[in-house]
TORTI-569400 format. One record per residue (C-alpha): residue in three letters; x, y, z. Coordinates in nm, 3 decimals. Each point is the difference from the previous one (the first is absolute). Layout:
N
{aa ALA; xx X; yy Y; zz Z}
...
This chain:
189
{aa UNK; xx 15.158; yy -2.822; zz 12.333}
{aa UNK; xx -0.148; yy -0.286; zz -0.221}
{aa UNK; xx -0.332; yy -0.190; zz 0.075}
{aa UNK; xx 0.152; yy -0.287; zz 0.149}
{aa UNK; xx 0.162; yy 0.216; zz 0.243}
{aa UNK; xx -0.339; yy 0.182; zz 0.116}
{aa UNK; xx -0.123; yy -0.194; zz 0.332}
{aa UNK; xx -0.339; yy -0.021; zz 0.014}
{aa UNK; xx -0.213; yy -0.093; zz 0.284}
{aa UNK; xx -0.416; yy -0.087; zz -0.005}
{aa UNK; xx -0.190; yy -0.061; zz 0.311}
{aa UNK; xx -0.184; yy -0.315; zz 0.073}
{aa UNK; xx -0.281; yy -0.112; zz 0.233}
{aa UNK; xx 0.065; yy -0.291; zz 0.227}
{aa UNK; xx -0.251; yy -0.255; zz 0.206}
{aa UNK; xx 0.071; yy 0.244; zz 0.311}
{aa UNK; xx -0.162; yy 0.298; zz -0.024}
{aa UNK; xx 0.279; yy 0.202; zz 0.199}
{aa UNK; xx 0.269; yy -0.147; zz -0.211}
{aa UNK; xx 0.100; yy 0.145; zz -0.373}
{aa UNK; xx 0.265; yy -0.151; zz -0.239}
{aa UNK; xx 0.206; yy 0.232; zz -0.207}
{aa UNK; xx 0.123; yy -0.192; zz -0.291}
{aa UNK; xx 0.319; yy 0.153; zz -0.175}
{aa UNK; xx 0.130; yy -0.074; zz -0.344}
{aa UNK; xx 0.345; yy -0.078; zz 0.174}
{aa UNK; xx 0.115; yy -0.290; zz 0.245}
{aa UNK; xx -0.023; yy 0.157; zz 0.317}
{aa UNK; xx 0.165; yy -0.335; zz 0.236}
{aa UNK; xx 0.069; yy -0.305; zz -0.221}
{aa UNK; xx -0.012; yy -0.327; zz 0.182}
{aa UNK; xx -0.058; yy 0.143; zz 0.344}
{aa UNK; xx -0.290; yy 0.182; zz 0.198}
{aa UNK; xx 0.029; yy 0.268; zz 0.312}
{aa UNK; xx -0.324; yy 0.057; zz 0.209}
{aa UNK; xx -0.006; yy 0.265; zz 0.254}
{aa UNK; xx -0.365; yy -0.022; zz 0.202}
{aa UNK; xx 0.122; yy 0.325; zz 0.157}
{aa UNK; xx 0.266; yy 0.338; zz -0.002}
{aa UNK; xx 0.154; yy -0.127; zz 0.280}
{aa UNK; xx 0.095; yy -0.324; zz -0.171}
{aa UNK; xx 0.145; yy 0.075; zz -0.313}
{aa UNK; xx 0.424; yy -0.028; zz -0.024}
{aa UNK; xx 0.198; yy -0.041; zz -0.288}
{aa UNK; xx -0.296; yy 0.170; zz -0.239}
{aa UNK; xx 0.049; yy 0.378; zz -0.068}
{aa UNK; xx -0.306; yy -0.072; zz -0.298}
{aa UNK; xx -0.215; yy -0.106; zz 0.319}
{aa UNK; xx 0.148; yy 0.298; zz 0.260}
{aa UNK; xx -0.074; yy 0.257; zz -0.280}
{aa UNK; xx -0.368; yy -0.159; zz -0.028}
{aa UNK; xx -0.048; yy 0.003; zz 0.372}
{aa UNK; xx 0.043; yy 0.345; zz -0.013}
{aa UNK; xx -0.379; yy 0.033; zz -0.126}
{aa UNK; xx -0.201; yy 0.077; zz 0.317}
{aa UNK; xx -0.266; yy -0.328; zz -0.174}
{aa UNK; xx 0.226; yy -0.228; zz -0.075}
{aa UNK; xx -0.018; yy -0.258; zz 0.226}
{aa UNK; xx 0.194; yy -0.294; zz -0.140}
{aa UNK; xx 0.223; yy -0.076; zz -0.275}
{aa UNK; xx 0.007; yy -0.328; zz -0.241}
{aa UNK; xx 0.299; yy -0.007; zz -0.259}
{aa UNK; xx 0.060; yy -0.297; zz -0.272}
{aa UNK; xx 0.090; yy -0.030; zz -0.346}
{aa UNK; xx -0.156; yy 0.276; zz -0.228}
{aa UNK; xx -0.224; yy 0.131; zz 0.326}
{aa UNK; xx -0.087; yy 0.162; zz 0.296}
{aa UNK; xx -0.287; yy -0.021; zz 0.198}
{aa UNK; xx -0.117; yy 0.255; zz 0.250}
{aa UNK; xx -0.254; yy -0.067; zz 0.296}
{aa UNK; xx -0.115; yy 0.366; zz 0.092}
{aa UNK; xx -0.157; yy 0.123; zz 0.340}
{aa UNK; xx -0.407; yy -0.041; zz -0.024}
{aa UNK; xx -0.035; yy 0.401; zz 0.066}
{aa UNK; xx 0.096; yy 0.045; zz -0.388}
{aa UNK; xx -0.142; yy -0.092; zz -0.330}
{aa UNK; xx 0.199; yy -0.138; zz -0.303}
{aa UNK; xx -0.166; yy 0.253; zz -0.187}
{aa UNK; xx 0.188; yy 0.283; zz 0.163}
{aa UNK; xx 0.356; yy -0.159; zz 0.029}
{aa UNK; xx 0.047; yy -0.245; zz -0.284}
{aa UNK; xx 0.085; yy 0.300; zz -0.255}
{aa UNK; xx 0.280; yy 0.106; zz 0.273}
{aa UNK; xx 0.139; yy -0.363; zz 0.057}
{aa UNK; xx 0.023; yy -0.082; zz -0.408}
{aa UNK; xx 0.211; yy 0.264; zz -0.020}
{aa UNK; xx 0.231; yy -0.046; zz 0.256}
{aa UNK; xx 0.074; yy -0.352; zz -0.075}
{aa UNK; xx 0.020; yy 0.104; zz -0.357}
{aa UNK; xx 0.240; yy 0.282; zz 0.053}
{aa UNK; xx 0.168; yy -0.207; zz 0.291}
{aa UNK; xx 0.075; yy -0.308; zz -0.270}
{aa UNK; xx 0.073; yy 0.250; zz -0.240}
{aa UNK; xx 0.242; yy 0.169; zz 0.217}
{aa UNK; xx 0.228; yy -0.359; zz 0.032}
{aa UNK; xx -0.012; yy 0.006; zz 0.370}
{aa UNK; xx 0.050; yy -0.251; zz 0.249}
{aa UNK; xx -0.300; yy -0.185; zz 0.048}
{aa UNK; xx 0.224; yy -0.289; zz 0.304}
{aa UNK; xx 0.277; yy 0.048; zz 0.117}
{aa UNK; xx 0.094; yy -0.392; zz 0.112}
{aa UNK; xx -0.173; yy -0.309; zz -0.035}
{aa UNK; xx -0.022; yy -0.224; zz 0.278}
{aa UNK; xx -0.137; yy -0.338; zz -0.164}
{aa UNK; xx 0.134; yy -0.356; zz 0.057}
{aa UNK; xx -0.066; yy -0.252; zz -0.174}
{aa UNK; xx -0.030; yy -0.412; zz 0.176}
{aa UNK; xx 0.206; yy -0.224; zz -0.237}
{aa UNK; xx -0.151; yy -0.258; zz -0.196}
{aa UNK; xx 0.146; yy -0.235; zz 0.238}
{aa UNK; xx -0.196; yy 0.178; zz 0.259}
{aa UNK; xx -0.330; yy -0.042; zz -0.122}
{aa UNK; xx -0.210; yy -0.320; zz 0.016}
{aa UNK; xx -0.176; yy -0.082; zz -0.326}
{aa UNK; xx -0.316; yy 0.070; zz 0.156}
{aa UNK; xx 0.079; yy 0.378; zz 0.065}
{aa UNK; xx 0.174; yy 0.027; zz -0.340}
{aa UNK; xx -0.346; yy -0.094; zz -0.173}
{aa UNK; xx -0.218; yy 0.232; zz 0.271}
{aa UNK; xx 0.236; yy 0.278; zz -0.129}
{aa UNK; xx 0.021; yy -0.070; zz -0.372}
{aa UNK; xx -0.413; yy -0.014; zz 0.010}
{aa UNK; xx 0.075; yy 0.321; zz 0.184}
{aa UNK; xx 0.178; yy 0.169; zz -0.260}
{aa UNK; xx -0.145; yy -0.157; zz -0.317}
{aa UNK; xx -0.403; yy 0.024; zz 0.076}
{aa UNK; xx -0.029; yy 0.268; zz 0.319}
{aa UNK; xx 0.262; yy 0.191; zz -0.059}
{aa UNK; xx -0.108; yy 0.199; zz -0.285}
{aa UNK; xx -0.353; yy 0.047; zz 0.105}
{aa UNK; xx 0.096; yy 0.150; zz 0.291}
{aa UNK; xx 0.256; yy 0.236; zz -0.156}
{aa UNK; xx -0.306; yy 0.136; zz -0.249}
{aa UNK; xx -0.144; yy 0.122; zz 0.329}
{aa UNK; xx 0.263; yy 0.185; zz 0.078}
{aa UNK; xx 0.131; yy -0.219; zz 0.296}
{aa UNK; xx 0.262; yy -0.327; zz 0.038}
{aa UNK; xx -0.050; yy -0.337; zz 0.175}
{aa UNK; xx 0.335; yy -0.150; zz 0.131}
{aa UNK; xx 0.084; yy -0.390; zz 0.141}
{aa UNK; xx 0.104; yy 0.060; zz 0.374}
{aa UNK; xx -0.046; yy -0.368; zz 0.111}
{aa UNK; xx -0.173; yy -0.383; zz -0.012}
{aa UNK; xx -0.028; yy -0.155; zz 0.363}
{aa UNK; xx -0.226; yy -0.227; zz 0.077}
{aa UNK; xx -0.246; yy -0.002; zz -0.305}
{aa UNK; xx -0.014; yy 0.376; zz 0.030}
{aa UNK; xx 0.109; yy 0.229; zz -0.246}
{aa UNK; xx 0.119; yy 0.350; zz 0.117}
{aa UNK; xx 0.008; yy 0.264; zz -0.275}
{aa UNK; xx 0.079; yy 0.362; zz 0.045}
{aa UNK; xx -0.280; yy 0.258; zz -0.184}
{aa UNK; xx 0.149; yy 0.360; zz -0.073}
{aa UNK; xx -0.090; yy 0.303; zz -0.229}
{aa UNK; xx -0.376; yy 0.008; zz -0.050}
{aa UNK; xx -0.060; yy -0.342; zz 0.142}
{aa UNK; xx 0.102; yy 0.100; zz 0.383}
{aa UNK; xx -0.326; yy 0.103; zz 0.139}
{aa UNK; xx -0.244; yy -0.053; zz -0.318}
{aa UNK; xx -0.358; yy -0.052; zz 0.051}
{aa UNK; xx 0.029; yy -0.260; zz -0.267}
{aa UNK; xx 0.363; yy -0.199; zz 0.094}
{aa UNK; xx -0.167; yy -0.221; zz 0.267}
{aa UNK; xx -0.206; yy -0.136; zz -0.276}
{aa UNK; xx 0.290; yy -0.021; zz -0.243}
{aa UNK; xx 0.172; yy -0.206; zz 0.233}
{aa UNK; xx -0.247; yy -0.251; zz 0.087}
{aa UNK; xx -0.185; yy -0.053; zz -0.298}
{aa UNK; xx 0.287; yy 0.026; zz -0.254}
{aa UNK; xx 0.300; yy -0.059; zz 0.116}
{aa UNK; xx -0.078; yy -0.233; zz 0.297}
{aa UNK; xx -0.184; yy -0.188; zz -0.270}
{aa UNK; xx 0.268; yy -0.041; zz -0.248}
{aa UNK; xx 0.237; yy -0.126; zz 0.251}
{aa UNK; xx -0.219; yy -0.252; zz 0.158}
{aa UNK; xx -0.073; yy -0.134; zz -0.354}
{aa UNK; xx 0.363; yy -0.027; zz -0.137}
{aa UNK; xx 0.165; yy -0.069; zz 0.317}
{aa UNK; xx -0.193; yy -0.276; zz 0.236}
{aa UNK; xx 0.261; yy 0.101; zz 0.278}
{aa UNK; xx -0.162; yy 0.335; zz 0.024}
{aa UNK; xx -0.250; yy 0.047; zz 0.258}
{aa UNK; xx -0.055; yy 0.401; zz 0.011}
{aa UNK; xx 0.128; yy 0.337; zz -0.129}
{aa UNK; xx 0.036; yy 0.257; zz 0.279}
{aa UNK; xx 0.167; yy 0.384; zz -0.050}
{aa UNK; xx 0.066; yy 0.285; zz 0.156}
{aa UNK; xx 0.055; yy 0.337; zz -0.096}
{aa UNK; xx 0.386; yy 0.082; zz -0.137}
């Protein structure tokens, strides 16, 4: 085995304090993210099953070269981030499945008014990234009325911090480049 087959993984603290990003030397899910708030809702993931099956894990965030794990508050990261580096390590290492089917559509151009093609390209230019450093994903879901809807997952469903995030950042930076927005709401993905 040569170096640049060795996966290596490093943990990573996020804005929510019962979420932890596990950042891998290997694309994990290019272009694409799963969130699974809960065992019971994960299909198509085998990488998020075999995670489940850690009595503290209590949600699972994948996307590009990460995961991010919200754990049950009756455990430290102290005592299971050792345990969960090496799983995903020897999990990525291993070539398994990490989904099994992807289930994304896309609207057309044609679809799309020019105002929700600039909410989304602020989205994914200026947001986008910032988010993803925390260990969580922002998505479009939709532009009615003056209200933007976005979809928070990974570390930003349920973080102390996201609320503020949303309001003082992003609301902000679509108000100013785009008059026709009004507010940013979001719920958890």
């Amino acid at each position: 085995m040569t170096l640049d087959e060795i996966v290596t993984v490093y943990s990573e603290a996020t804005p929510n304090p019962e979420s932890m990003k596990f950042v891998s030397n290997r694309m994990i899910l290019a272009n694409d993210s799963v969130d699974f708030r809960s065992k019971d809702k994960v299909q198509d993931s085998p990488f998020a099953t075999a995670l489940f099956e850690f009595p503290y894990v209590k949600g699972v965030f994948i996307m590009n070269n990460f995961v991010s794990v919200t754990k049950s508050v009756d455990y430290e990261w102290f005592d299971i981030i050792p345990t969960l580096k090496k799983f995903v390590q020897d999990y990525l290492q291993d070539g398994k499945d990490i989904v099994t089917a992807s289930k994304k559509v896309e609207l057309t151009d044609e679809e799309e008014s020019d105002v929700v093609r600039k909410i989304k390209q602020l989205l994914d230019d200026h947001v986008k990234p910032a988010v993803e450093m925390d260990g969580g994903a922002i998505s479009f879901k939709s532009f009615e009325d003056g209200v933007v809807n976005v979809v928070m997952k990974g570390s930003c469903s349920g973080c102390p911090s996201s609320t503020m995030t949303l309001k003082a950042g992003i609301e902000n930076l679509l108000k100013r480049m785009i008059p026709e927005v009004e507010a940013v709401e979001a719920e958890a993905g």
